[in-house]
N, C-alpha and C positions, 0 to 999 in steps of 0.2 A: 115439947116443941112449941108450944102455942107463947109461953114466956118468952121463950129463946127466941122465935123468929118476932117476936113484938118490940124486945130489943135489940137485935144484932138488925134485924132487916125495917121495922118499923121506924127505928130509934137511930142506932148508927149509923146505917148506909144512907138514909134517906137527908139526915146534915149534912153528912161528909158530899154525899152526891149534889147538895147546893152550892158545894164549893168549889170541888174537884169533878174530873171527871168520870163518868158510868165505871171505868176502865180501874181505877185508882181508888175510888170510892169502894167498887168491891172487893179489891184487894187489899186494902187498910181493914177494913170490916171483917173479912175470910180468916184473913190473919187475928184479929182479935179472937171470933169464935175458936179457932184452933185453940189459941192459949189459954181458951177461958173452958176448956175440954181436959184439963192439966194432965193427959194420958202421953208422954213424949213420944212415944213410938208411933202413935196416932196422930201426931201436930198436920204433918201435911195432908194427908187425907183428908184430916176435916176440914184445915184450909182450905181447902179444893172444894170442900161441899157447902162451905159456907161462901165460897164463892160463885157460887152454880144457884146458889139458892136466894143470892143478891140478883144474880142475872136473869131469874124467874121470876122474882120479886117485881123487878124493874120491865119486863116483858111485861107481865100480867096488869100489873098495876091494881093485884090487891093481894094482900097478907095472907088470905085464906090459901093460896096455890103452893107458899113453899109451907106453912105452916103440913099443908097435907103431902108433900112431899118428902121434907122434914121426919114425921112420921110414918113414910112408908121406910125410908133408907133407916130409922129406928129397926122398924119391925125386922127387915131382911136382917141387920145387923144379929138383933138378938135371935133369930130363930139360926144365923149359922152359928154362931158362939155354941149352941146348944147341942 
């Protein structure tokens, strides 16, 4: 998580957001995370979480809140998987 939100939410969202807007920014962004998860069945979920965690990102205004968010939606993932 700490990689991932440093690039998708550090790195992508926060150019794309100097251009576009909060709205457009996190949904070009969401959408890459999805793709970049190459699981198909799981593409829009994670879009959706990589979008929720641009919108935390940009709420918060620091990396720590979705990186530890990030990591909890990990955790629950893998303890239902189990």
């Amino acid at each position: 998580p700490i990689a991932e939100e440093a690039f998708f939410r550090g790195f992508v969202f926060q150019a794309l957001a100097k251009r576009w807007s909060t709205a457009a920014a996190a949904g070009f962004s969401g959408i890459l995370f999805g793709l970049a998860h190459l699981q198909p069945g799981l593409i829009l979920p994670t879009v959706g979480l990589g979008i929720l965690l641009a919108y935390l990102f940009r709420r918060s205004g620091n990396l720590w809140s979705s990186v530890v968010a990030h990591s909890g939606f990990n955790a629950l993932s893998l303890s239902a998987a189990l």
